[in-house]
C-alpha positions in Angstrom: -43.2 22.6 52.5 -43.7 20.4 49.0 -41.7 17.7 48.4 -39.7 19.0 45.1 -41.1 16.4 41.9 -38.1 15.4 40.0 -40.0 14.3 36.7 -42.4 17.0 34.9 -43.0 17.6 31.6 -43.5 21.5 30.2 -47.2 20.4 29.3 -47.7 19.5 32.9 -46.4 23.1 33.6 -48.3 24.7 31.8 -51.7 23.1 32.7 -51.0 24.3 36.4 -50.2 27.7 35.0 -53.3 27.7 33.8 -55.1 26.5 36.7 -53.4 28.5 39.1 -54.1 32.2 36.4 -57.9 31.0 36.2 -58.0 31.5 40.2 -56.4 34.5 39.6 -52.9 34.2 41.3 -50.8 36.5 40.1 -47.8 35.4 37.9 -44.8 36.1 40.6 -46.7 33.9 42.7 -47.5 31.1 40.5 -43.6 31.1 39.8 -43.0 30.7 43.1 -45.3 27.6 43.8 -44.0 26.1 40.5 -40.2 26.4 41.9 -41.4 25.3 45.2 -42.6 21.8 43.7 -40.6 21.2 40.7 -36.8 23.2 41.7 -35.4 26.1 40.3 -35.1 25.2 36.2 -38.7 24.5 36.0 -39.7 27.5 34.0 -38.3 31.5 33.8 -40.3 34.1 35.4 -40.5 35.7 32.0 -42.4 32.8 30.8 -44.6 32.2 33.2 -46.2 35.9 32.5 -46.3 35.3 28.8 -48.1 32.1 29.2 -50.5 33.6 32.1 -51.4 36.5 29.4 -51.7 34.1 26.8 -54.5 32.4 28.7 -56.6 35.5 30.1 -56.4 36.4 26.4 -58.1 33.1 25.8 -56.1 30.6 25.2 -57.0 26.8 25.9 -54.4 24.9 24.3 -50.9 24.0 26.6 -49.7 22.1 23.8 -46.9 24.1 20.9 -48.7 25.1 18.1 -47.1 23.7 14.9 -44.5 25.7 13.6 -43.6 26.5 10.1 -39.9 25.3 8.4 -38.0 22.1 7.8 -40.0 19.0 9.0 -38.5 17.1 12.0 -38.3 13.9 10.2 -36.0 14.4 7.1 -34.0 11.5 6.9 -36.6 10.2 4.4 -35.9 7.7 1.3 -35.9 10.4 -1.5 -33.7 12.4 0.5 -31.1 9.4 1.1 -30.8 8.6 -2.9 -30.5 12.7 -3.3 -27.5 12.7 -0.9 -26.4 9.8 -2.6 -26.6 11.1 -5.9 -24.8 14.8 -4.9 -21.8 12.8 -3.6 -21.9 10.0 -6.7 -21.7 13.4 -8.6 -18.9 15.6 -6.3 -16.9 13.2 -4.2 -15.4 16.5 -2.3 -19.1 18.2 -1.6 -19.3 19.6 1.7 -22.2 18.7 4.5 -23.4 22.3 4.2 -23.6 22.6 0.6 -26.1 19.5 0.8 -27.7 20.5 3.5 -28.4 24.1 1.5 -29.3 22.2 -1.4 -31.7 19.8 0.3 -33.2 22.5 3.0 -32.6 20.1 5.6 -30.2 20.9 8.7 -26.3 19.8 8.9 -26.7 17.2 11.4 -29.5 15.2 9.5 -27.2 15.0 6.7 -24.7 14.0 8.4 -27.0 11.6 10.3 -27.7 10.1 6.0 -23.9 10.7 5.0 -22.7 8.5 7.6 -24.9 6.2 9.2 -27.5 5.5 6.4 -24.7 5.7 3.1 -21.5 4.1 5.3 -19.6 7.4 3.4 -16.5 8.4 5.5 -14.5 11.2 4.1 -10.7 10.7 3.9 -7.5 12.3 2.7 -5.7 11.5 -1.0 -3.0 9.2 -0.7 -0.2 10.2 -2.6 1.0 7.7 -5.4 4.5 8.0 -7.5 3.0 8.8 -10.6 0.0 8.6 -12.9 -0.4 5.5 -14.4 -1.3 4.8 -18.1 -3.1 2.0 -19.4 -0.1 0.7 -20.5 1.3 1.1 -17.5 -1.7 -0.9 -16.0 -1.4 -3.1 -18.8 2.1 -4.1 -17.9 1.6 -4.5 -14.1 -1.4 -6.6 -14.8 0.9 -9.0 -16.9 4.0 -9.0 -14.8 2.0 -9.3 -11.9 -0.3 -12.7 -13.6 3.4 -14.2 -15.0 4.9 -14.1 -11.0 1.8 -15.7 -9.6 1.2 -18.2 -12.4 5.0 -19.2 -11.7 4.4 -19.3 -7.7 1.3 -21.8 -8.1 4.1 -23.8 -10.2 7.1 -23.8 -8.1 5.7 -22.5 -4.6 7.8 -21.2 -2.2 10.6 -22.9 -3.9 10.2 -19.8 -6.0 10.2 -17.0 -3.1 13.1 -18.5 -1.3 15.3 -17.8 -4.6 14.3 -14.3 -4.7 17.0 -11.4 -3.8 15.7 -8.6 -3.4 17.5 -5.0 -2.8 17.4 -1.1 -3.2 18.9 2.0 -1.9 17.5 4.9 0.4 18.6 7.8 2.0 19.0 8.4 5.4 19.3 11.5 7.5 21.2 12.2 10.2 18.3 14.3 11.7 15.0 13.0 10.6 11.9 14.8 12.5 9.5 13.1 14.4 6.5 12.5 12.8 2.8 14.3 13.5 1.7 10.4 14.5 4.4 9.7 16.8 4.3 12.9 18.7 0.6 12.4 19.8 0.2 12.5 23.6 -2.7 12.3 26.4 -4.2 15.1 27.2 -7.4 16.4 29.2 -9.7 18.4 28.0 -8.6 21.5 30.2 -4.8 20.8 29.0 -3.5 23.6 26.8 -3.3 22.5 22.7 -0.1 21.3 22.3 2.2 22.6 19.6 4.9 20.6 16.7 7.1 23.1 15.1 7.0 22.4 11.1 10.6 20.9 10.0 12.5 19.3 7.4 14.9 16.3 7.1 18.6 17.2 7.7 20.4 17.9 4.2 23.4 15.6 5.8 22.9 12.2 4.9 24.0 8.8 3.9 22.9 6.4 1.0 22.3 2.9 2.3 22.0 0.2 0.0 20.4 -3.0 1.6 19.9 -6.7 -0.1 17.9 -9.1 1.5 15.9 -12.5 1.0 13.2 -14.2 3.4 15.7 -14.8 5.5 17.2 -12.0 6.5 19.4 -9.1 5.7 22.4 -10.6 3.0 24.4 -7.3 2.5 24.3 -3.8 3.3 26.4 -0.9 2.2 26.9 2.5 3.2 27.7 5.1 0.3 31.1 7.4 0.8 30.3 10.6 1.2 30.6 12.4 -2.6 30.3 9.0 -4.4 27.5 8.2 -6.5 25.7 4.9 -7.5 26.7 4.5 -11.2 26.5 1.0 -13.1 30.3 0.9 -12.1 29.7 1.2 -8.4 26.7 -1.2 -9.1 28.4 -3.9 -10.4 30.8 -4.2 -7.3 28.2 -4.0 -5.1 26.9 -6.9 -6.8 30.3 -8.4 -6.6 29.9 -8.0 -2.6 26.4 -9.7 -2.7 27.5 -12.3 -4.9 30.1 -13.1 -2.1 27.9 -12.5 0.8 25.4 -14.9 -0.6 28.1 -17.9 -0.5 28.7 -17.8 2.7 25.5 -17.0 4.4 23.3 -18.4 2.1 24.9 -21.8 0.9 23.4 -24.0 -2.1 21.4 -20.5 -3.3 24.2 -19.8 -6.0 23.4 -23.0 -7.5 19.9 -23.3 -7.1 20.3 -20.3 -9.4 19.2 -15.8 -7.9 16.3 -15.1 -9.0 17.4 -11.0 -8.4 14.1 -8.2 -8.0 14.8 -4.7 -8.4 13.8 -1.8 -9.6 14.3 0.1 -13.0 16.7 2.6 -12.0 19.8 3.5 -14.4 22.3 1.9 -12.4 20.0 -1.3 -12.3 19.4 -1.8 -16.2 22.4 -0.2 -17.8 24.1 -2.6 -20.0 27.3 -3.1 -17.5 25.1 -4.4 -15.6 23.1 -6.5 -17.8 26.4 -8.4 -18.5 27.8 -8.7 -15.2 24.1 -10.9 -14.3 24.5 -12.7 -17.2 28.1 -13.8 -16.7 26.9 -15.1 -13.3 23.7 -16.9 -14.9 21.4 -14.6 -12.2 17.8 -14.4 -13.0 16.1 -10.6 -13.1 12.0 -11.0 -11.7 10.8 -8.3 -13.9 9.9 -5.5 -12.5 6.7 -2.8 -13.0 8.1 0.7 -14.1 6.9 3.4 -11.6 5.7 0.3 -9.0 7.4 0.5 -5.6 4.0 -1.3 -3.7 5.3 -4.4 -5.7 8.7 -3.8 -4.6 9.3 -4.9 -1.1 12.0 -2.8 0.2 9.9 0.0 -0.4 6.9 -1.6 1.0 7.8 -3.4 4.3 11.6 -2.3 4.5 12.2 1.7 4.5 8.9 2.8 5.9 9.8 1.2 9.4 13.5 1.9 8.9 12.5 5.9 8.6 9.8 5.6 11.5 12.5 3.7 13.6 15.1 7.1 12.8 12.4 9.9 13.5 13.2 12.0 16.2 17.0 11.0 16.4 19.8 13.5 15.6 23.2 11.6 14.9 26.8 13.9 14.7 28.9 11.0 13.1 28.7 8.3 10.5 28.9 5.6 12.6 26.2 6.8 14.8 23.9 7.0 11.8 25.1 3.3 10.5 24.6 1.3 13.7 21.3 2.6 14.3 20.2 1.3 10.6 22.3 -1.6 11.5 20.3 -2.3 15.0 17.0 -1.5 13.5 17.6 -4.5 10.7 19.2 -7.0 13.3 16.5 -6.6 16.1 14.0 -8.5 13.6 13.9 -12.0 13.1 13.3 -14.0 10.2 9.3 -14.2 10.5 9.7 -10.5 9.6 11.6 -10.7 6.2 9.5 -13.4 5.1 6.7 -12.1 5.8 8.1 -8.8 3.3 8.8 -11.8 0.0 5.4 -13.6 1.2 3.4 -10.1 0.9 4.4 -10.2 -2.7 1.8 -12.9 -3.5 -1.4 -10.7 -2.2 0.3 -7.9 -3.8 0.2 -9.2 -7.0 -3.3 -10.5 -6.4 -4.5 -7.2 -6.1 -2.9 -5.6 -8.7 -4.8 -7.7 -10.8 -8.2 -7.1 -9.1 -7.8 -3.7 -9.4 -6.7 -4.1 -12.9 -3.4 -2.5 -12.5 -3.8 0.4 -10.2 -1.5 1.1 -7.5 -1.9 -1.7 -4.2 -2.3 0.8 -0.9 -1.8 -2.2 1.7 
């Protein structure tokens, strides 16, 4: 019996096909010395008679003819500035739409898209608002006055700087689509996430807090709201706070950053800062990348909830109050340090909105 040849090509094949017809062996029999020498998947029976009545009919060639269509090589030069130029043009244009276009096939494209232009396609991140240019303007200028002052004082500067806002918390947030990834084979059935929304119980927690650490934090009553009234005495309770864990800072003179919110800028509580001689680091309107409780604080405070379901208050309130106290001081400073790069590249990118 012949030793079975692991390695063939189809022209090598072929060429005994055509050997084997010109001694006239009939087809079912060259099929079976061909699966004798080079195993079962060599060639179909079918095809072995179509080739066999291609040669009696005079056939010499075992090579493919050339075929009419798209040419095999199509990730040429004038295609790559086309592709180029359709997605310059439509930054949402679809693989197939080019590859209609161009009369070239999806995976070329793809092939041009990725690994020749370095495009990757992503998702819109969503951004508070849309800014003007004087909205621009005045994020540019803020954000050149803060660092011009930094290079001046240094971190003198930062370690004055108070920083605070408020946020809601649930008492049942979901878990998010990230956090409920798990491992899975490729035989394991899809796994499913039912769609659903934040608890409407919750609690407004108002945190202050400097590159040292958390100074204050305040849990609204339940049918209170945060007025310039209820403001001012929370600023009463920083004030306070900051004399006894934060000693010489009074003096040295709070530098306070916060947002533009009513409560923040009403005129109650322009006088109450001023009575206390506390400085206000302007802030952006519509800018909570350059404010760091929105930035470093909440985000992890929200991930850290996900997935939780609290019945009482005090459930809810020790878990925001475990989340703040298992991170040391390397953590808060490195929230007021961010602030620098921040306003670095608010300026590069000429006021747009900082994504990380």
């Amino acid at each position: 019996m012949a030793t079975p040849l692991t390695v063939w090509s189809s022209d090598e094949v072929r060429a005994v096909i055509r050997f084997l017809n010109a001694k006239h062996v009939s087809p079912s029999n060259i099929h079976t010395q061909l699966v004798q020498v080079y195993g079962e998947n060599v060639i179909s029976k079918c095809n072995v008679y179509e080739w066999c009545k291609k040669f009696s009919k005079g056939r010499d060639n075992i090579f493919d003819e050339p075929r009419s269509g798209r040419p095999r090589h199509s990730t040429t030069d004038e295609n790559i500035v086309k592709v180029d130029g359709m997605i310059q043009q439509d930054r949402r244009v679809r693989i197939r739409t080019i590859a209609a276009v161009l009369d070239i096939s999806k995976s070329r494209v793809y092939d041009i898209v990725h690994d020749k232009l370095g495009y990757h396609k992503i998702c819109a991140r969503w951004v508070p608002k849309q800014l003007t240019d004087a909205h621009k303007a005045s994020r540019m200028t803020l954000s050149l006055d803060h660092l011009s002052r930094y290079h001046v004082e240094g971190n003198q500067f930062l370690d004055r700087i108070v920083t605070g806002d408020e946020t809601w918390v649930h008492y049942a947030t979901p878990e998010s689509k990230r956090d409920s990834m798990t491992w899975k084979h490729l035989g394991s059935p899809p796994m499913r996430k039912f769609k659903t929304n934040p608890s409407a119980r919750k609690m407004m927690a108002t945190v202050f807090w400097d590159s040292r650490g958390i100074i204050l934090m305040e849990f609204l009553q339940h049918g209170q709201t945060v007025n310039a009234v209820r403001y001012c005495e929370t600023l009463e309770h920083l004030r306070e706070a900051i004399r006894r864990k934060r000693p010489g800072l009074l003096s040295r003179g709070v530098v306070l950053l916060h947002d533009n919110a009513t409560p923040h800028t009403s005129a109650k509580t322009l006088e109450w800062l001023q009575k206390y001689n506390w400085e206000i680091l302007q802030h952006p309107a519509y800018s909570p990348d350059l404010a760091p409780s929105d930035y470093h604080l909440f985000g992890p405070l929200k991930r850290e909830l996900s997935g939780h379901n609290f019945t009482r208050d005090n459930e809810l309130q020790n878990a925001v109050q475990q989340f703040f106290a298992q991170h040391d001081r390397s953590f808060y400073e490195g929230g007021i340090m961010a602030l620098i790069d921040r306003w670095d590249k608010c300026l590069n990118k000429f006021g747009d909105y900082v994504e990380k």
